[in-house]
N, C-alpha and C positions, 0 to 999 in steps of 0.2 A: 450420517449422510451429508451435513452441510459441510464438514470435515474433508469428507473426500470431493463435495465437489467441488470446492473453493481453492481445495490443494491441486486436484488436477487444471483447473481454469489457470493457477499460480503456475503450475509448470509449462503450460501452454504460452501464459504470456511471457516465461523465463526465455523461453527456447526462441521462441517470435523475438525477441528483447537481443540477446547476443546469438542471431544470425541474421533473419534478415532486414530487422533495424539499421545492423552498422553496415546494411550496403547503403544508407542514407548519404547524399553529399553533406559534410561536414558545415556548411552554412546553414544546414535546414536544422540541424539539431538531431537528436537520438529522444525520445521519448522515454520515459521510464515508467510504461505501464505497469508494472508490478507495484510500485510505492501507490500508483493511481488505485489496486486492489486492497494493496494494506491499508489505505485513508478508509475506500467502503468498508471493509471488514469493520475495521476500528469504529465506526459509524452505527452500524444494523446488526450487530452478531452480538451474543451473551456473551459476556465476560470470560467465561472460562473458555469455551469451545473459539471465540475468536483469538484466544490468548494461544491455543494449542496450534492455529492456523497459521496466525503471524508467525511462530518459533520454528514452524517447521520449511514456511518460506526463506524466513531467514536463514534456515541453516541449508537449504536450497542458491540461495543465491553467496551465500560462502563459499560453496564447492565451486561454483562456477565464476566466481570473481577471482577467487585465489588471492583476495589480500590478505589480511587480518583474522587469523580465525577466530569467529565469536565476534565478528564486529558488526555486522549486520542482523544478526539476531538479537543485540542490548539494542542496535536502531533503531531497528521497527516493533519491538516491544516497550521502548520509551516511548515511539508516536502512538502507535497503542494508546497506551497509559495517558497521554494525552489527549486523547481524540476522547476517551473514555469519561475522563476529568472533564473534559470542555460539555463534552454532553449530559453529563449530570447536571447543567448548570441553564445550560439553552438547549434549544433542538436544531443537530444540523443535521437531519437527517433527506434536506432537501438541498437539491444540487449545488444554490444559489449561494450558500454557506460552505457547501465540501472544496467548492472548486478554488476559493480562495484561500480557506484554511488548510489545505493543500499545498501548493503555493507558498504561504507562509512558510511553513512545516519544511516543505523541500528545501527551502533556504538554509533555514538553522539546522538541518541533518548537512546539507554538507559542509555549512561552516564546521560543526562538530565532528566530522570525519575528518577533514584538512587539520583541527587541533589536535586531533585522536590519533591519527597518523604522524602529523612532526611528534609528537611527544615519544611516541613507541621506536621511531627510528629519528633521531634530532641530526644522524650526521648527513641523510639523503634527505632534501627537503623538497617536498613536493610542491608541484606546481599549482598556484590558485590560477584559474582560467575562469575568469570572469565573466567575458565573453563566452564559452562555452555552458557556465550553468544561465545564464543570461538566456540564452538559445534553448535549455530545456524549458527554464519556465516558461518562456513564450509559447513552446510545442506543448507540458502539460496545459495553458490558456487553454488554448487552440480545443488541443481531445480530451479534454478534463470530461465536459458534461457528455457528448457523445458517449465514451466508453463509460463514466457511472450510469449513464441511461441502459448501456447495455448489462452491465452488473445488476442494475436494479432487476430489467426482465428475470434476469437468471433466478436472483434472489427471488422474486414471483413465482419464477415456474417452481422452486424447490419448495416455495408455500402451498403451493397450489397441492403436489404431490405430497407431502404431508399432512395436510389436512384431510386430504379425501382418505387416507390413513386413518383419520383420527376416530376417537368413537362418536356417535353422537351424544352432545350435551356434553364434553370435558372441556375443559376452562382453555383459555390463553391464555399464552404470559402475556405482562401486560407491563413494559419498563418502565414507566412510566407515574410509578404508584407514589 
């Protein structure tokens, strides 16, 4: 279940993302809610079932970028793997920590896309626009916490419906052990 609702939310924000994001005037910035869903995943999902979520966004947002095939699904299953790493270690499962380690994160994936891309193709070299990731980060600033507050409800409402599932007296997981 968390599968499918987290993949249909991912197509939801894909679709919102490349249509009517880029009616945005170009000074405002394009926002890249979906990375904003791969950080929460990477955050609050088990290991495996958010590993299976990430890969299939990514290979969601391969179709519909049309660059590199396979380039967005090693992406966001390296943030994955780090978001994963970092939380074994502290707890950022509160806003105050996701939205900047976010942030971070958005920076060095597109540094790594611009290296990942000249290398694949060295004789077209792609444009760094500074200014334009400049303009994202500020837009993710901006709806970082808004939209994980709205992930988190979701995340709630899918607890809430699977608990009232559950039997009485079976255990929780518990990450934390």
């Amino acid at each position: 279940m968390f599968v499918i609702i987290f993949l249909i939310l991912g197509i939801l924000l894909l679709v919102l993302q490349t249509t009517f994001l880029q009616l945005l005037p170009p000074w405002l910035g394009k926002p890249d809610m979906l990375f904003l869903l791969i950080v929460y995943i990477s955050c609050q999902s088990e290991i495996v079932l958010g590993a299976v979520v990430v890969l299939l966004l990514g290979l969601l947002m391969d179709v519909f970028s049309g660059v590199f095939l396979g380039l967005y699904p090693v992406i966001y299953l390296l943030v994955f793997a780090f978001f994963k790493g970092i939380s074994r270690r502290i707890a950022i499962n509160q806003f105050a920590y996701q939205v900047p380690l976010a942030l971070i994160t958005y920076l060095f994936v597109n540094i790594g896309m611009f290296l990942f891309s000249y290398s694949l193709a060295p004789d077209i070299s792609p444009q760094w626009a500074w200014g334009a990731i400049l303009l994202q980060l500020l837009m993710l600033a901006v709806i970082g916490a808004p939209v994980l507050a709205i992930f988190d409800s979701i995340m709630n409402f899918y607890r809430s419906i699977s608990a009232a599932g559950r039997l009485p007296g079976s255990k929780t997981i518990n990450r934390f052990k």
